[in-house]
Every structure is written in structure tokens, then in C-alpha cells.
C-alpha positions as CSV (number, residue, x, y, z in Angstrom):
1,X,134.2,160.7,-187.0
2,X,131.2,160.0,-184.7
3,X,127.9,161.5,-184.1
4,X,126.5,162.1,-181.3
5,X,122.5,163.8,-181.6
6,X,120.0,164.9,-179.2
7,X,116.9,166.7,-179.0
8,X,114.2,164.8,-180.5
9,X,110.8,164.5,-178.5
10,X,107.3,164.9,-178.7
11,X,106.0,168.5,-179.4
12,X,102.3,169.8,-180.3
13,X,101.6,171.2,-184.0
14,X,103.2,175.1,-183.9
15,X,105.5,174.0,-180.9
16,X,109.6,174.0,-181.4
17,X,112.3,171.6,-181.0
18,X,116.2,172.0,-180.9
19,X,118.5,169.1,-182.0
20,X,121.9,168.9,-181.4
21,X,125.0,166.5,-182.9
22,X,127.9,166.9,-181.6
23,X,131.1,165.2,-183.7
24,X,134.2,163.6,-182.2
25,X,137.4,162.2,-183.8
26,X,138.8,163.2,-186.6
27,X,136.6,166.5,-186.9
28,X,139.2,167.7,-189.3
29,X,138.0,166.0,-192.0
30,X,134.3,167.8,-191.5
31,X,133.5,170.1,-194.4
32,X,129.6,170.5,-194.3
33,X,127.4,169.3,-191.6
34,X,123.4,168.3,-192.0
35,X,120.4,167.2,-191.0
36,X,118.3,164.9,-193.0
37,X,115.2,162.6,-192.0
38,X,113.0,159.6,-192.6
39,X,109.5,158.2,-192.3
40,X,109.4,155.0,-192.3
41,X,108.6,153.3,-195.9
42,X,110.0,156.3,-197.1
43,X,113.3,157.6,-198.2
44,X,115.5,159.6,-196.1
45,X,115.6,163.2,-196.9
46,X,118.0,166.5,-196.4
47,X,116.3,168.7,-194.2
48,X,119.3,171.1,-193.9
49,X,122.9,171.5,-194.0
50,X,125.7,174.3,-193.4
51,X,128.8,174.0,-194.6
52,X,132.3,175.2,-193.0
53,X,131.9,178.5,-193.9
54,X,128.3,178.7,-193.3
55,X,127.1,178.5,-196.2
56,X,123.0,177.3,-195.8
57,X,121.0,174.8,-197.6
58,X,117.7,174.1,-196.4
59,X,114.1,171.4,-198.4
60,X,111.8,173.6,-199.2
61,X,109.4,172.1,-196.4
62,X,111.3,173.8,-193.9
63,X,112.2,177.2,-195.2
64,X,111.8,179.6,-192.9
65,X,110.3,177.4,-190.2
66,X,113.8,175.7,-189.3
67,X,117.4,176.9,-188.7
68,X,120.5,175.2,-189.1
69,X,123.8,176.6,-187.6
70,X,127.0,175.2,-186.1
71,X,129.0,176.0,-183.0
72,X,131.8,178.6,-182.5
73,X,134.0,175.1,-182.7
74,X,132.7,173.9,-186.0
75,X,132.0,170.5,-184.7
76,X,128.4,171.0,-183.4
77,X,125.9,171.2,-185.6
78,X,122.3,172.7,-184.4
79,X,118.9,172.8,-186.2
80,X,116.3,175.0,-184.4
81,X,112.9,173.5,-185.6
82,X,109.5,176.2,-185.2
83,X,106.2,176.2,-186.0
84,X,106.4,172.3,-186.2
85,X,103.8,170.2,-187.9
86,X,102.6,166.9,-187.9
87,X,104.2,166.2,-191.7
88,X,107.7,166.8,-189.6
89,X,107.6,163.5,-187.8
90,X,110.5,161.5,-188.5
91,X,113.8,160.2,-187.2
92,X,116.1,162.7,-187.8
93,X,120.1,161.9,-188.5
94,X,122.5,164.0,-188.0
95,X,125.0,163.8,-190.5
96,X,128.5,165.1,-191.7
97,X,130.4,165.2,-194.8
98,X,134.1,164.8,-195.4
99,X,136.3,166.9,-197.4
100,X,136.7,163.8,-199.8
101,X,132.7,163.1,-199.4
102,X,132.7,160.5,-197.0
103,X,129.9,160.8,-195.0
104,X,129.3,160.1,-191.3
105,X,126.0,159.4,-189.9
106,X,124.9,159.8,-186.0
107,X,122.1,157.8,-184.5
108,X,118.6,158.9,-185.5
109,X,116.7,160.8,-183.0
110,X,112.7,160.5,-183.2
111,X,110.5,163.9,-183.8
112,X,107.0,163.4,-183.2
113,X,104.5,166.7,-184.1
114,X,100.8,165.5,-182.9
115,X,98.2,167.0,-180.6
């Protein structure tokens, strides 16, 4: 399986950002799909995660702020990020989760929230 994520970028305090992954391969194996982050010094995070029946897990940092969802294939994995703020800066990987719990991570992508 591989992970391909886009998205990331530069965005004021309050402003929103959409990431994308998109999985290739053996997609098959994909049974839940997430998000997690890092600062650096720090240890990477879930952010968010949706499984194949889209079922919804989300940190409490984000609730209600972000939105995690996958597409009508199953092998795209979105999270719709609003009223951002500066404590979101990270690099964000995408990241996917075999039946067997294997998991699969995608290149980070850099969110930076600053004025």
C-alpha cells in the first residue's frame, strides 16, 4: 500500500485547510484510514481516523473543528481542517491500517497556522 498526501500549506489562525491521501496497491487490505501529526520533539499524534464503514474517531483537540471522511472508492481519505489555530502546526501523515494491523504511512505534509 502507498500513500500519497496533499494539502498542507500556510493558513492564518481561523482559516481552513483540506488534506488529501490517496492509497494505491493493495487497497484491499485497508480497514481504517487516519490522520495523525507531529511537532517536532514531540510525539506523533492521531488527529483522526474513519474506518471502512465510517465509523469516526477524532483527539479531542480537534472535535468539531476538523472532519475526517473517505471517498465513494474507499481508498481516499480526506480531513477538512476549520477554524485552524496556531497549536495545529505540524506535519501531518496520512496513514492506513490493515485488516491484520499493519500500518502504512504516506509522506508527511507541513500545516503551518500563524498570522
Amino acid at each position: 500500500v502507498q500513500l500519497q498526501a496533499s494539502g498542507g500549506g500556510l493558513v492564518q489562525p481561523g482559516g481552513s485547510l483540506r488534506l488529501s491521501c490517496a492509497a494505491s496497491g493493495s487497497i484491499f487490505r485497508i480497514n481504517v484510514m487516519g490522520w495523525y501529526r507531529q511537532d517536532p520533539g514531540k510525539q506523533r499524534e492521531l488527529v483522526a481516523s474513519i474506518t471502512s464503514s465510517n465509523n469516526t474517531n477524532y483527539a479531542d483537540s480537534v472535535k468539531g473543528r476538523f472532519t475526517i471522511s473517505r471517498g465513494n472508492a474507499k481508498s481516499t481519505v480526506y480531513l477538512q481542517m476549520n477554524s485552524l489555530k496556531p497549536e495545529d502546526t505540524a506535519v501531518y501523515y496520512c496513514n492506513a491500517r490493515s485488516y491484520n494491523y499493519v500500518h502504512y504511512w504516506g509522506q508527511g505534509t507541513l500545516v503551518t497556522v500563524s498570522s
